[in-house]
N, C-alpha and C positions, 0 to 999 in steps of 0.2 A: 634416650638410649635404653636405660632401666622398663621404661614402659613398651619396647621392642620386645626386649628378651624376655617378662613376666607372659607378653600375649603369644610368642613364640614358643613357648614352655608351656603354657597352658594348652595349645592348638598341638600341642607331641602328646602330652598326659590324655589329651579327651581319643587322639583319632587311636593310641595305642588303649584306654580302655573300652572303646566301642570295637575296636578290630577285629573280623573273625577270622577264625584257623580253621582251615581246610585239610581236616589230618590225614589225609590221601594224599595230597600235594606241598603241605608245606617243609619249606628246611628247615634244617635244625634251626636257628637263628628266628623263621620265625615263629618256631614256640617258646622259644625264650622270654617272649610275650606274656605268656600264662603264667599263673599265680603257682609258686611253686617247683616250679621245673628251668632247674638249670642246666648248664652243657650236659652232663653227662644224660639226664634222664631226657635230652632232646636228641640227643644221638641214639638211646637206644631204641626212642618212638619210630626213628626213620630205620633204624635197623631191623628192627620189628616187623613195621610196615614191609621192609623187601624181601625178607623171609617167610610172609603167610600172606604176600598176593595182595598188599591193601589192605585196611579194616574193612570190616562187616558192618558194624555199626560203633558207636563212640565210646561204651560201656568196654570197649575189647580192649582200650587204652589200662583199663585194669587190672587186665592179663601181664601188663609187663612189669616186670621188679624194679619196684622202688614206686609205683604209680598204683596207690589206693581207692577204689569207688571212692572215694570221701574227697579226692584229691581231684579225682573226674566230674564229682558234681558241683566244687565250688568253682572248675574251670566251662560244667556245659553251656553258658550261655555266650562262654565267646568261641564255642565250637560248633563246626560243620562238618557232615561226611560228605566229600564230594566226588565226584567220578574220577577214578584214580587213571590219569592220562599216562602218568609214566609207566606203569603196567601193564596199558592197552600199546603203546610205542615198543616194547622190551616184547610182548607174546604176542605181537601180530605174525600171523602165518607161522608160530614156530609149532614142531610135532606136540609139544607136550599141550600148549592149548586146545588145539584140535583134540586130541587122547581124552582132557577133559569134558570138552563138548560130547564126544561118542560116550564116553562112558558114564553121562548124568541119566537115571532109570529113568526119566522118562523118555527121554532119545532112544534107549534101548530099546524099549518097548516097541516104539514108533519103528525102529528099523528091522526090528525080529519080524514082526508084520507084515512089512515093503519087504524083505525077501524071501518068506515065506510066499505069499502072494507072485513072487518073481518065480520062485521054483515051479508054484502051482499051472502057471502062464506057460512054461518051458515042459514041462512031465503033459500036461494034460494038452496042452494045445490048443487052450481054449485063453481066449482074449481075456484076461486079468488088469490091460493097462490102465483101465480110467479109475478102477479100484482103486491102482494102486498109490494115483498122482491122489487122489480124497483121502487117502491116510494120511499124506505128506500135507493136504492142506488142511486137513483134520489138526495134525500135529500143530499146524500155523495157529491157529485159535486154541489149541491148548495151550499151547507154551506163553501166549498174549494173555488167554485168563490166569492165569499161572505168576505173572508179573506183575497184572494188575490188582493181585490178594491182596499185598503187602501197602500197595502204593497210596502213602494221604497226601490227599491234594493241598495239605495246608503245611508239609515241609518236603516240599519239592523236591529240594536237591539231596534230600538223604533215601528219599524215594528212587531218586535212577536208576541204582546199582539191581535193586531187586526189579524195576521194567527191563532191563537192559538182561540179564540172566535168563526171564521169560523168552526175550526176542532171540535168543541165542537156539533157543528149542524151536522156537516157531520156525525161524528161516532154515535151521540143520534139516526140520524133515520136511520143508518143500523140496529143498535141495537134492534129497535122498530121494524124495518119490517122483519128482520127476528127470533126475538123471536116469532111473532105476528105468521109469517107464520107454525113455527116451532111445534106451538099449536097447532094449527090448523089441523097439518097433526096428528099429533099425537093421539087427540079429532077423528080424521076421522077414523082413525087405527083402535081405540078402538071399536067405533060402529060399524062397517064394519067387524069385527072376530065374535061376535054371531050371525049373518045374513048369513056370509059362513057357520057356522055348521047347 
């Protein structure tokens, strides 16, 4: 019985000090885990955490009071940053994700373009659309190199956030230059059939 509980106490101590923490996704309870940090300072990681969107990187655990750089480097080896699921579930389709997607400069850029080019299409009356879908897919390979600056292939999962940020540029101005184009031909369509009869 003694020799039960000594290998069942040993297999809790090995699998809690090998355990990692995923500070995007876990609850308070399990950073409790970590050397250091008890209730209060795990409730404020996850308070933290829903108030600035996820962390950025694990260094940002230093930002909250009562949690030291010195505190975050004796815990970084049993820490991870993972892709924060609950904040992709909470901002999907809401206005203010979108608001941030439109308003990151390079999006900007990419849209001041695609409707500048749309005006240009519409005033002069000269065919702009294929332009305008190569900005959008312009924008697709910038926002992909753009994600892939950041990314080492040798810690993947804290790599996501910044490929996943990239792909948010890339697909916003396909999306933009070829709805933008899509109008456009459409709008062309329209006036161009009472002109043939």
């Amino acid at each position: 019985m003694n020799i039960q509980k000594v290998i069942t106490a040993m297999l809790f101590v090995t699998t809690t000090l090998f355990a990692v923490v995923d500070i995007n996704n876990a609850t308070p309870s399990e950073f409790l885990s970590l050397n250091g940090i008890g209730k209060a300072k795990a409730q404020k990681i996850v308070d933290y955490r829903e108030q600035n969107k996820c962390f950025k990187s694990i260094d940002e655990l230093a930002n909250i009071d009562g949690i030291s750089k010195k505190l975050v480097a004796k815990n970084r080896a049993e820490l991870t940053l993972g892709v924060c699921h609950t904040m992709v579930k909470k901002n999907n389709f809401s206005p203010s994700a979108f608001k941030d997607v439109l308003l990151d400069p390079v999006n900007l850029v990419f849209v001041v373009i695609i409707f500048v080019l749309a005006l240009m299409d519409i005033k002069t009356k000269k065919d702009f659309k294929s332009q305008i879908v190569s900005v959008g897919v312009l924008g697709t390979f910038v926002g992909i190199f753009i994600g892939l600056q950041e990314f080492n292939p040798e810690d993947i999962m804290n790599s996501v956030n910044k490929i996943l940020a990239g792909l948010k540029t890339a697909f916003f101005t396909s999306i933009v230059g070829m709805s933008t184009a899509t109008i456009l031909s459409i709008i062309q369509k329209l006036k161009d059939k009472p002109e043939s009869k």
